[in-house]
C-alpha positions in Angstrom: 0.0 0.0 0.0 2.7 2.6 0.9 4.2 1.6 -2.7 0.8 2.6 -4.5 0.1 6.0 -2.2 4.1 6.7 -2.8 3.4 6.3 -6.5 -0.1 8.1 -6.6 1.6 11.1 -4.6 4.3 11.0 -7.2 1.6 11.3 -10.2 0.0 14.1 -8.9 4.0 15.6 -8.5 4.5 15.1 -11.8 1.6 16.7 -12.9 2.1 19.6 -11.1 5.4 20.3 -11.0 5.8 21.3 -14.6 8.4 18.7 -15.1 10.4 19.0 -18.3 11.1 15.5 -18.9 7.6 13.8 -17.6 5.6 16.6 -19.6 7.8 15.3 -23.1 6.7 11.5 -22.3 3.0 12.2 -21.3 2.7 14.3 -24.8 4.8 11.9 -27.1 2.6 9.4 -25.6 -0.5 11.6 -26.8 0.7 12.4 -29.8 1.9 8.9 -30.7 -0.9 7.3 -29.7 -3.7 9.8 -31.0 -2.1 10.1 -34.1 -2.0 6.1 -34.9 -5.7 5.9 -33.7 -6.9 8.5 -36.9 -4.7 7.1 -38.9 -6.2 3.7 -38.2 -9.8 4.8 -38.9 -9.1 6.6 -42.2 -7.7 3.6 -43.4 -10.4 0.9 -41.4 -13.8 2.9 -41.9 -13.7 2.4 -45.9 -12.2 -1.0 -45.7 -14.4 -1.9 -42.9 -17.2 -0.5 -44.8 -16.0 -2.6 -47.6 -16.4 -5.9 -46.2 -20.2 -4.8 -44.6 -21.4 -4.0 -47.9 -19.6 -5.1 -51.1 -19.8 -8.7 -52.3 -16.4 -9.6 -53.9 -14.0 -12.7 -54.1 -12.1 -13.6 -50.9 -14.0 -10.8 -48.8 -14.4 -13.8 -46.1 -11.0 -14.4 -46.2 -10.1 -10.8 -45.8 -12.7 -10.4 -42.4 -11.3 -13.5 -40.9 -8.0 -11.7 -40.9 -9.1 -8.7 -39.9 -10.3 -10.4 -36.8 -7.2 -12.7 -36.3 -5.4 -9.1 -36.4 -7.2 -8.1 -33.5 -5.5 -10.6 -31.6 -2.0 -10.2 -32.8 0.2 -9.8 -30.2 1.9 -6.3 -30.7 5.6 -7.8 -30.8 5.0 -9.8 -33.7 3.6 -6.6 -35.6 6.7 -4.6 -33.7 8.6 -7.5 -35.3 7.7 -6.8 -38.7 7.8 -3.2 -39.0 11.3 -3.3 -37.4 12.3 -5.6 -40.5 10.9 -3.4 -42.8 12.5 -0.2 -41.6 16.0 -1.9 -40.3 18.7 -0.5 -42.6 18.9 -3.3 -44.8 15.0 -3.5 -44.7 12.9 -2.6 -47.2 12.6 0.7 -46.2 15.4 1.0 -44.6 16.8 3.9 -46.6 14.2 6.4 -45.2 15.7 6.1 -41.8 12.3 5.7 -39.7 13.5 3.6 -36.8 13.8 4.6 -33.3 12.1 7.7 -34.4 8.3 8.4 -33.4 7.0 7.9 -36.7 8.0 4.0 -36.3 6.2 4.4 -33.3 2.9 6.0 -35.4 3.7 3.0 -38.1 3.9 0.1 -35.6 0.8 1.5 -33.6 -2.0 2.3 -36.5 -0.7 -1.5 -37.6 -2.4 -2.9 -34.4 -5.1 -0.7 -34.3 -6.0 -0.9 -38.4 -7.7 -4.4 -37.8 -9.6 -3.6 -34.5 -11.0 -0.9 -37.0 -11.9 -3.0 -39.6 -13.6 -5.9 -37.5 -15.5 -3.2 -35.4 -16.6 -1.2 -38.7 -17.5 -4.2 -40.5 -19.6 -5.7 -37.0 -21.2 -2.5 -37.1 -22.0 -1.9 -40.4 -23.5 -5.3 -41.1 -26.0 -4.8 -37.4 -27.7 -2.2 -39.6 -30.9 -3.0 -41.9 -29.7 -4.0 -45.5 -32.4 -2.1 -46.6 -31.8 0.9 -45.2 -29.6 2.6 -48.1 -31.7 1.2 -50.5 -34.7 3.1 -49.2 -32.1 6.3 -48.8 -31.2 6.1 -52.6 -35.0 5.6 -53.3 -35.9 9.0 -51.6 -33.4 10.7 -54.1 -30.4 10.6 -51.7 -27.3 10.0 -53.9 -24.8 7.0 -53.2 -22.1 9.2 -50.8 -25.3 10.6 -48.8 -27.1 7.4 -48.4 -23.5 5.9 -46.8 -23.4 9.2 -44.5 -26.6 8.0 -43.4 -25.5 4.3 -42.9 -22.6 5.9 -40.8 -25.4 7.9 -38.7 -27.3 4.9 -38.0 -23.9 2.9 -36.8 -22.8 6.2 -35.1 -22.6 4.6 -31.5 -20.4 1.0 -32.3 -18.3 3.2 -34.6 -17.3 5.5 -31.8 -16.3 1.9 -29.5 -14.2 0.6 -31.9 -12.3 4.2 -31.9 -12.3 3.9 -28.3 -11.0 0.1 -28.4 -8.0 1.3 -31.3 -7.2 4.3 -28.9 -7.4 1.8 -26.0 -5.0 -0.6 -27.6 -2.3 1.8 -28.6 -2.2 4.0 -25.7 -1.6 1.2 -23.8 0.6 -1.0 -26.0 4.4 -1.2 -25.4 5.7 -4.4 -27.2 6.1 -2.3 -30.0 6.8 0.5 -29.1 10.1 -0.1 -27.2 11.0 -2.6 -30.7 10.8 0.3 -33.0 11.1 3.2 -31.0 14.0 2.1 -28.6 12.8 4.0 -25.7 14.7 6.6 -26.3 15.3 9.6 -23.9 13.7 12.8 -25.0 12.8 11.1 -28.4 10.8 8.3 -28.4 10.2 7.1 -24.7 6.5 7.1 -23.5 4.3 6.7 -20.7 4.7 2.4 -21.0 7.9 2.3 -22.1 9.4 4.8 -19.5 7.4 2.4 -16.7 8.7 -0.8 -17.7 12.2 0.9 -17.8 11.4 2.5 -14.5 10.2 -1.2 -13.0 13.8 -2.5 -14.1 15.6 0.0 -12.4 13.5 -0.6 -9.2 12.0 2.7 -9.3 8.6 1.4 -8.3 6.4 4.4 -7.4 7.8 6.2 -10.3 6.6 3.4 -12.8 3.1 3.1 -10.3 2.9 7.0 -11.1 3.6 6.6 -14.9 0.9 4.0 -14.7 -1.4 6.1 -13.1 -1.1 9.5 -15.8 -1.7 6.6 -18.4 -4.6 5.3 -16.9 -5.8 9.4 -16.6 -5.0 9.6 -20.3 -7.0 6.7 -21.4 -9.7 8.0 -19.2 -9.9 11.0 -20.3 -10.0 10.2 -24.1 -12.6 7.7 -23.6 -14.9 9.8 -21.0 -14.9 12.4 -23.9 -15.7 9.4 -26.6 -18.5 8.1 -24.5 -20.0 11.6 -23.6 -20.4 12.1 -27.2 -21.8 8.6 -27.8 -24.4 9.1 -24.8 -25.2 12.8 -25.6 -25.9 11.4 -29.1 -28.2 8.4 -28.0 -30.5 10.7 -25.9 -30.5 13.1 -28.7 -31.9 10.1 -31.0 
Protein backbone atom coordinates (compact mmCIF):
# COMPACT_ATOMS: atom_id res chain seq x y z
CA UNK A 1 0.00 0.00 0.00
CA UNK A 2 2.68 2.60 0.89
CA UNK A 3 4.24 1.59 -2.74
CA UNK A 4 0.82 2.55 -4.53
CA UNK A 5 0.11 5.95 -2.20
CA UNK A 6 4.08 6.66 -2.81
CA UNK A 7 3.40 6.32 -6.55
CA UNK A 8 -0.09 8.06 -6.62
CA UNK A 9 1.65 11.13 -4.57
CA UNK A 10 4.30 11.01 -7.18
CA UNK A 11 1.64 11.31 -10.19
CA UNK A 12 0.04 14.13 -8.91
CA UNK A 13 3.98 15.56 -8.49
CA UNK A 14 4.55 15.09 -11.85
CA UNK A 15 1.56 16.66 -12.88
CA UNK A 16 2.08 19.59 -11.09
CA UNK A 17 5.44 20.26 -11.02
CA UNK A 18 5.78 21.28 -14.64
CA UNK A 19 8.45 18.71 -15.09
CA UNK A 20 10.38 18.97 -18.25
CA UNK A 21 11.09 15.46 -18.94
CA UNK A 22 7.62 13.76 -17.55
CA UNK A 23 5.64 16.59 -19.63
CA UNK A 24 7.77 15.26 -23.08
CA UNK A 25 6.71 11.51 -22.31
CA UNK A 26 3.00 12.23 -21.31
CA UNK A 27 2.66 14.34 -24.82
CA UNK A 28 4.79 11.95 -27.14
CA UNK A 29 2.62 9.42 -25.56
CA UNK A 30 -0.46 11.57 -26.76
CA UNK A 31 0.72 12.36 -29.83
CA UNK A 32 1.86 8.91 -30.73
CA UNK A 33 -0.89 7.33 -29.67
CA UNK A 34 -3.66 9.77 -30.95
CA UNK A 35 -2.14 10.15 -34.08
CA UNK A 36 -1.98 6.10 -34.91
CA UNK A 37 -5.74 5.89 -33.74
CA UNK A 38 -6.86 8.50 -36.92
CA UNK A 39 -4.66 7.07 -38.94
CA UNK A 40 -6.16 3.66 -38.18
CA UNK A 41 -9.79 4.82 -38.94
CA UNK A 42 -9.12 6.62 -42.18
CA UNK A 43 -7.66 3.63 -43.40
CA UNK A 44 -10.36 0.94 -41.36
CA UNK A 45 -13.80 2.86 -41.85
CA UNK A 46 -13.71 2.40 -45.94
CA UNK A 47 -12.17 -0.98 -45.71
CA UNK A 48 -14.41 -1.93 -42.88
CA UNK A 49 -17.16 -0.51 -44.76
CA UNK A 50 -15.96 -2.56 -47.58
CA UNK A 51 -16.44 -5.87 -46.22
CA UNK A 52 -20.15 -4.79 -44.61
CA UNK A 53 -21.43 -3.95 -47.88
CA UNK A 54 -19.64 -5.09 -51.09
CA UNK A 55 -19.78 -8.65 -52.29
CA UNK A 56 -16.42 -9.62 -53.90
CA UNK A 57 -13.98 -12.73 -54.05
CA UNK A 58 -12.14 -13.62 -50.89
CA UNK A 59 -13.99 -10.84 -48.85
CA UNK A 60 -14.39 -13.80 -46.10
CA UNK A 61 -11.02 -14.42 -46.16
CA UNK A 62 -10.06 -10.79 -45.78
CA UNK A 63 -12.67 -10.42 -42.40
CA UNK A 64 -11.29 -13.47 -40.86
CA UNK A 65 -7.97 -11.74 -40.86
CA UNK A 66 -9.10 -8.70 -39.90
CA UNK A 67 -10.27 -10.37 -36.78
CA UNK A 68 -7.18 -12.71 -36.29
CA UNK A 69 -5.45 -9.05 -36.44
CA UNK A 70 -7.20 -8.11 -33.48
CA UNK A 71 -5.50 -10.59 -31.62
CA UNK A 72 -2.04 -10.19 -32.83
CA UNK A 73 0.19 -9.81 -30.23
CA UNK A 74 1.92 -6.30 -30.72
CA UNK A 75 5.62 -7.76 -30.83
CA UNK A 76 5.01 -9.76 -33.68
CA UNK A 77 3.58 -6.65 -35.59
CA UNK A 78 6.72 -4.63 -33.73
CA UNK A 79 8.57 -7.47 -35.34
CA UNK A 80 7.65 -6.81 -38.70
CA UNK A 81 7.82 -3.21 -38.96
CA UNK A 82 11.30 -3.28 -37.40
CA UNK A 83 12.33 -5.64 -40.52
CA UNK A 84 10.88 -3.38 -42.80
CA UNK A 85 12.51 -0.17 -41.55
CA UNK A 86 15.99 -1.85 -40.25
CA UNK A 87 18.73 -0.50 -42.58
CA UNK A 88 18.93 -3.31 -44.84
CA UNK A 89 14.98 -3.51 -44.68
CA UNK A 90 12.86 -2.60 -47.19
CA UNK A 91 12.57 0.73 -46.23
CA UNK A 92 15.41 1.01 -44.57
CA UNK A 93 16.81 3.88 -46.64
CA UNK A 94 14.17 6.42 -45.18
CA UNK A 95 15.73 6.10 -41.76
CA UNK A 96 12.34 5.73 -39.72
CA UNK A 97 13.49 3.63 -36.78
CA UNK A 98 13.76 4.56 -33.32
CA UNK A 99 12.11 7.71 -34.42
CA UNK A 100 8.27 8.40 -33.42
CA UNK A 101 7.01 7.90 -36.66
CA UNK A 102 7.99 3.97 -36.29
CA UNK A 103 6.22 4.40 -33.27
CA UNK A 104 2.87 6.03 -35.36
CA UNK A 105 3.66 2.96 -38.10
CA UNK A 106 3.92 0.05 -35.63
CA UNK A 107 0.80 1.51 -33.56
CA UNK A 108 -1.98 2.35 -36.55
CA UNK A 109 -0.73 -1.45 -37.60
CA UNK A 110 -2.37 -2.92 -34.37
CA UNK A 111 -5.14 -0.70 -34.28
CA UNK A 112 -6.02 -0.87 -38.38
CA UNK A 113 -7.75 -4.37 -37.76
CA UNK A 114 -9.63 -3.65 -34.54
CA UNK A 115 -11.03 -0.90 -37.04
CA UNK A 116 -11.94 -3.00 -39.60
CA UNK A 117 -13.58 -5.91 -37.55
CA UNK A 118 -15.51 -3.22 -35.39
CA UNK A 119 -16.57 -1.16 -38.66
CA UNK A 120 -17.55 -4.22 -40.49
CA UNK A 121 -19.59 -5.75 -37.04
CA UNK A 122 -21.21 -2.48 -37.13
CA UNK A 123 -21.99 -1.91 -40.45
CA UNK A 124 -23.52 -5.30 -41.13
CA UNK A 125 -26.03 -4.84 -37.39
CA UNK A 126 -27.66 -2.22 -39.60
CA UNK A 127 -30.86 -2.98 -41.88
CA UNK A 128 -29.74 -4.03 -45.47
CA UNK A 129 -32.36 -2.14 -46.61
CA UNK A 130 -31.82 0.92 -45.18
CA UNK A 131 -29.60 2.60 -48.09
CA UNK A 132 -31.68 1.19 -50.52
CA UNK A 133 -34.66 3.05 -49.22
CA UNK A 134 -32.07 6.26 -48.76
CA UNK A 135 -31.23 6.08 -52.62
CA UNK A 136 -35.04 5.63 -53.25
CA UNK A 137 -35.87 9.00 -51.65
CA UNK A 138 -33.38 10.68 -54.05
CA UNK A 139 -30.41 10.61 -51.67
CA UNK A 140 -27.32 9.98 -53.88
CA UNK A 141 -24.75 7.00 -53.23
CA UNK A 142 -22.13 9.22 -50.76
CA UNK A 143 -25.27 10.61 -48.78
CA UNK A 144 -27.12 7.45 -48.37
CA UNK A 145 -23.50 5.86 -46.80
CA UNK A 146 -23.41 9.20 -44.49
CA UNK A 147 -26.64 8.04 -43.40
CA UNK A 148 -25.51 4.25 -42.90
CA UNK A 149 -22.62 5.92 -40.81
CA UNK A 150 -25.41 7.92 -38.75
CA UNK A 151 -27.34 4.89 -37.97
CA UNK A 152 -23.89 2.87 -36.80
CA UNK A 153 -22.77 6.22 -35.07
CA UNK A 154 -22.65 4.58 -31.52
CA UNK A 155 -20.36 1.04 -32.26
CA UNK A 156 -18.26 3.20 -34.63
CA UNK A 157 -17.31 5.48 -31.76
CA UNK A 158 -16.32 1.89 -29.55
CA UNK A 159 -14.21 0.63 -31.92
CA UNK A 160 -12.32 4.24 -31.85
CA UNK A 161 -12.35 3.88 -28.30
CA UNK A 162 -10.98 0.15 -28.40
CA UNK A 163 -7.98 1.26 -31.31
CA UNK A 164 -7.20 4.27 -28.89
CA UNK A 165 -7.38 1.79 -26.04
CA UNK A 166 -4.99 -0.57 -27.60
CA UNK A 167 -2.33 1.76 -28.65
CA UNK A 168 -2.24 4.02 -25.68
CA UNK A 169 -1.57 1.16 -23.82
CA UNK A 170 0.61 -1.02 -26.00
CA UNK A 171 4.42 -1.16 -25.39
CA UNK A 172 5.71 -4.38 -27.15
CA UNK A 173 6.13 -2.29 -30.00
CA UNK A 174 6.82 0.50 -29.13
CA UNK A 175 10.10 -0.13 -27.20
CA UNK A 176 11.04 -2.56 -30.72
CA UNK A 177 10.84 0.34 -33.03
CA UNK A 178 11.06 3.25 -31.02
CA UNK A 179 14.00 2.06 -28.57
CA UNK A 180 12.84 3.99 -25.66
CA UNK A 181 14.69 6.62 -26.29
CA UNK A 182 15.35 9.56 -23.86
CA UNK A 183 13.75 12.82 -25.05
CA UNK A 184 12.82 11.13 -28.35
CA UNK A 185 10.75 8.26 -28.40
CA UNK A 186 10.24 7.09 -24.70
CA UNK A 187 6.55 7.14 -23.52
CA UNK A 188 4.29 6.66 -20.69
CA UNK A 189 4.71 2.40 -21.03
CA UNK A 190 7.92 2.26 -22.14
CA UNK A 191 9.37 4.84 -19.50
CA UNK A 192 7.36 2.36 -16.71
CA UNK A 193 8.70 -0.79 -17.73
CA UNK A 194 12.21 0.89 -17.81
CA UNK A 195 11.44 2.53 -14.52
CA UNK A 196 10.18 -1.24 -13.00
CA UNK A 197 13.76 -2.46 -14.09
CA UNK A 198 15.65 -0.01 -12.35
CA UNK A 199 13.53 -0.58 -9.18
CA UNK A 200 11.95 2.73 -9.35
CA UNK A 201 8.64 1.41 -8.32
CA UNK A 202 6.43 4.37 -7.44
CA UNK A 203 7.76 6.16 -10.25
CA UNK A 204 6.65 3.41 -12.83
CA UNK A 205 3.12 3.14 -10.33
CA UNK A 206 2.86 7.03 -11.12
CA UNK A 207 3.60 6.64 -14.93
CA UNK A 208 0.94 4.00 -14.68
CA UNK A 209 -1.44 6.06 -13.15
CA UNK A 210 -1.08 9.54 -15.78
CA UNK A 211 -1.65 6.62 -18.42
CA UNK A 212 -4.62 5.31 -16.95
CA UNK A 213 -5.85 9.36 -16.62
CA UNK A 214 -4.98 9.62 -20.32
CA UNK A 215 -7.02 6.72 -21.38
CA UNK A 216 -9.67 8.02 -19.15
CA UNK A 217 -9.90 11.03 -20.27
CA UNK A 218 -9.97 10.25 -24.06
CA UNK A 219 -12.59 7.71 -23.55
CA UNK A 220 -14.91 9.85 -21.00
CA UNK A 221 -14.92 12.40 -23.92
CA UNK A 222 -15.70 9.43 -26.64
CA UNK A 223 -18.49 8.09 -24.47
CA UNK A 224 -20.01 11.60 -23.60
CA UNK A 225 -20.38 12.07 -27.21
CA UNK A 226 -21.78 8.60 -27.79
CA UNK A 227 -24.39 9.05 -24.84
CA UNK A 228 -25.23 12.77 -25.56
CA UNK A 229 -25.89 11.40 -29.11
CA UNK A 230 -28.19 8.41 -27.97
CA UNK A 231 -30.47 10.73 -25.94
CA UNK A 232 -30.46 13.14 -28.73
CA UNK A 233 -31.91 10.12 -31.02
Amino acid sequence: MDVLLDGLIDAIGLLLSGDQDSWSIIMLTLRVSLTATAIALLIGLPLGAALALARFPGRRIVLAAANTGMGMPPVVVGLFVTVLLWRSGPLGGLGLLYTPTAMVIAQAAIATPIVVALVAAALQQVDPDFRVQMQALGATSIRAFAALLGEARLPLLAGAMAAFGAVVSEVGAAQMVGGNLAGQTRVLTTAAVLATSRGQFSLAIAFGMILLLIAFAVNLSLTLMQQRRTVLR
